[in-house]
C-alpha positions in Angstrom: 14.5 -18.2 3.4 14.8 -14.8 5.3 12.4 -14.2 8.3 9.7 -11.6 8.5 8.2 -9.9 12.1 4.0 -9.0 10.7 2.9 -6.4 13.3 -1.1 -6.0 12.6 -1.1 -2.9 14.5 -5.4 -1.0 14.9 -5.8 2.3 13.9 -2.6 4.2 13.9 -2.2 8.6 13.3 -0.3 9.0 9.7 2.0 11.1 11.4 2.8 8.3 14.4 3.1 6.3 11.6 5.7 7.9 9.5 8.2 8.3 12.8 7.4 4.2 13.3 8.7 3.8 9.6 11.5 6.0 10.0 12.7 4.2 13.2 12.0 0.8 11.8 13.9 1.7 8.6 16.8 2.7 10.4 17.1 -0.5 12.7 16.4 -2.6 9.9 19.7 -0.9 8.2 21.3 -1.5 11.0 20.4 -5.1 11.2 18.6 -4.9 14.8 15.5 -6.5 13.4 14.5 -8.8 10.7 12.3 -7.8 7.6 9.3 -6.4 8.9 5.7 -5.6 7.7 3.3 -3.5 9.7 -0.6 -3.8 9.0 -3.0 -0.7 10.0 -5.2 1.6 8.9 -5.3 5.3 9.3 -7.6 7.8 10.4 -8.9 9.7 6.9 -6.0 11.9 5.3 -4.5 12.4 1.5 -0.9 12.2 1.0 0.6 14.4 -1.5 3.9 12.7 -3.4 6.4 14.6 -5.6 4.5 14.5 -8.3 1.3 15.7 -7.5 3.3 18.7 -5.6 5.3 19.2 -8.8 2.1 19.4 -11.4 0.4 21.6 -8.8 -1.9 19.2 -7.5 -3.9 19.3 -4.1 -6.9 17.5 -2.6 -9.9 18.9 -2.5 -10.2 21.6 1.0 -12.8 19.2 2.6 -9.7 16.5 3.0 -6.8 16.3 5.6 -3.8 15.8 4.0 -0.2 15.5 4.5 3.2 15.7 2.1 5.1 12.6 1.8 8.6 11.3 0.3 7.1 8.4 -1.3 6.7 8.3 -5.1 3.2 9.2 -6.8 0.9 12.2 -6.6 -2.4 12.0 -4.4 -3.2 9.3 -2.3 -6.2 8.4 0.0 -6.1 6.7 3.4 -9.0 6.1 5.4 -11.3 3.6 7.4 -12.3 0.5 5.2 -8.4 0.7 3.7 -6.3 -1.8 4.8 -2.5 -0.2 4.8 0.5 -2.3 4.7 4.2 -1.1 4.5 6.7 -3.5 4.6 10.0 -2.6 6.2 11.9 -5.4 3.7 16.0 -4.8 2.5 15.0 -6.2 -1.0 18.2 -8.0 -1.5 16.8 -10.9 -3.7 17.9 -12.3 -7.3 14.6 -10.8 -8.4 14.5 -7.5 -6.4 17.2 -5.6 -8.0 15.4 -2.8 -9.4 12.4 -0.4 -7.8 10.2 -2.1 -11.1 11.0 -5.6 -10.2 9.8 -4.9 -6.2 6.8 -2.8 -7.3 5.8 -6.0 -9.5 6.6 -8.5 -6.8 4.5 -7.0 -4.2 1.8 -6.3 -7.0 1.9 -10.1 -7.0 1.3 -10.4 -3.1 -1.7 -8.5 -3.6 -3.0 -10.3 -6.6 -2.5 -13.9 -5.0 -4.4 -12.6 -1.7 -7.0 -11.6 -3.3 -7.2 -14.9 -5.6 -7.4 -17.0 -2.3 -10.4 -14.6 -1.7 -11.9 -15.7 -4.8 -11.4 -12.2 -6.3 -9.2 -11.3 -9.4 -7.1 -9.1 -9.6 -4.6 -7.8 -12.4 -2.2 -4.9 -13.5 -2.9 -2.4 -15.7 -0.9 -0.1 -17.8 -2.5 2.8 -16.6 -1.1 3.1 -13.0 1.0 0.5 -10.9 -0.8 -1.3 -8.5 -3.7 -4.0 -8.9 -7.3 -3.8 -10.9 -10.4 -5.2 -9.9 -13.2 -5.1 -12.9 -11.4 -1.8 -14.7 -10.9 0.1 -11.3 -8.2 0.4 -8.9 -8.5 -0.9 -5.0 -4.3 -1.2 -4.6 -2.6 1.6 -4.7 1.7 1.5 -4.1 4.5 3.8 -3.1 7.9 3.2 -1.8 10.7 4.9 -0.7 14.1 3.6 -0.3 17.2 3.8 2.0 20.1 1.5 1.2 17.4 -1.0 -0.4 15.4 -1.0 2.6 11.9 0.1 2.3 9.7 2.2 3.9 5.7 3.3 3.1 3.8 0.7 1.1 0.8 -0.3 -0.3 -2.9 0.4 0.5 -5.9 -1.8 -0.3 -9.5 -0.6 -0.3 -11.9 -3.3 0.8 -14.9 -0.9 2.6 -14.6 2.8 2.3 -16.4 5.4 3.0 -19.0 5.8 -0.3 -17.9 8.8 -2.3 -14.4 9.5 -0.3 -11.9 8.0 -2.9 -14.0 8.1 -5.9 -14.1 11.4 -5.5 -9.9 12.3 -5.0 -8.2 12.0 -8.6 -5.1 9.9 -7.1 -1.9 9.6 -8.5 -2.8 11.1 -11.8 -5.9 9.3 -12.2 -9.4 10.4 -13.2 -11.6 11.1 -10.6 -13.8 7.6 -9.9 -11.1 5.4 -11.3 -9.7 4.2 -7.9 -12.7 3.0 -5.5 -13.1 -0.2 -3.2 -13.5 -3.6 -3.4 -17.5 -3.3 -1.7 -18.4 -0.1 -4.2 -18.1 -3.3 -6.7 -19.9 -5.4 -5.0 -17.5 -7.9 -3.1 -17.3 -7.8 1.0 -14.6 -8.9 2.5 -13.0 -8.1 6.3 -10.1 -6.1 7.3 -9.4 -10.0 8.9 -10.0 -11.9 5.7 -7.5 -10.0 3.7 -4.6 -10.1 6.0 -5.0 -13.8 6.5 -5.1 -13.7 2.8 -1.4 -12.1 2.2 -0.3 -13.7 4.8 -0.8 -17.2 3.5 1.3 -16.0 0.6 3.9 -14.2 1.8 6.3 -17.3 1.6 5.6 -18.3 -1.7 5.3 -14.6 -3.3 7.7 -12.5 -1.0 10.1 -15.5 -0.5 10.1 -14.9 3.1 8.3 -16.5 6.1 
């Protein structure tokens, strides 16, 4: 089983971020580090993907926001949202397409949040997981040589209003919110011990 560094890093600038990615990506090519996840959050700012650049899409002019490489159209980072991006060369039997690593990690997420007593599902509407017929995970990867860079976001406490109001990734406005707008609290804390127990048996790494 292939070894994994977890860096849970505080609150970390989106543009610090992306030039940690980059760098990371590169050494991991290079085979100077081992698999690698980070876990932050960022101060509040939308990225814009391809697509939402593409269909002419922008955030609303009371949000930050930023253009990224990463598949999808609008996405919202911000306190209460637990960001992870996993610096993983997907070289697996079962991660030999983008599909089959998108569903693996959807996995993480749903067995994190089962050990948290919370289920969660996919939906056909959007990759990522569902809690209760609204989003809380959203994913988007981008690739070099099979190694990945960006990730996965899960909102556990946002602000009231800040996501629900963004139509992300070519959702309806209110269709992605948090896992406390629906009534369940859980800690920044709780949920990384949470993937963490799994990683091993989901990610096949440890």
């Amino acid at each position: 089983m292939q070894s994994v560094d977890i860096r849970i890093l505080g609150i970390v600038e989106y543009t610090d971020a992306l030039e940690l990615m980059s760098a990371l990506q590169q050494q991991r090519i290079n085979e100077e580090i081992p698999d690698t996840i980070l876990f932050l959050e960022h101060p509040e700012i939308v990225t814009v993907g391809p697509r939402a650049r593409n269909d002419g899409i922008a955030p609303p002019s009371d949000y930050k926001s930023h253009p990224v490489d990463r598949g999808g159209g609008l996405t919202w980072h911000g306190p209460g949202q637990l960001v992870v991006y996993p610096i993983i060369h997907w070289n697996q039997d079962d991660e030999r397409s983008v599909s089959d690593i998108i569903s693996k990690i959807e996995s993480w997420v749903i067995a994190g949040l089962e050990t948290l007593g919370i289920v969660g599902y996919r939906d056909e509407r959007m990759q990522g997981v569902w809690v209760d017929d609204k989003k809380i995970c959203s994913i988007g990867l981008s690739f070099l040589r099979w190694v990945s860079r960006h990730g996965l976001t899960i909102n556990y406490d946002t602000p009231n209003g800040r996501v629900e109001n963004l139509a992300g990734c070519g959702l309806t406005e209110a269709t992605t919110t948090s896992l406390s707008n629906l009534g369940t609290r859980v800690t920044r804390q709780q949920l990384e011990d949470a993937l963490l127990q799994s990683i091993s048996t989901i990610l096949d790494r440890h």
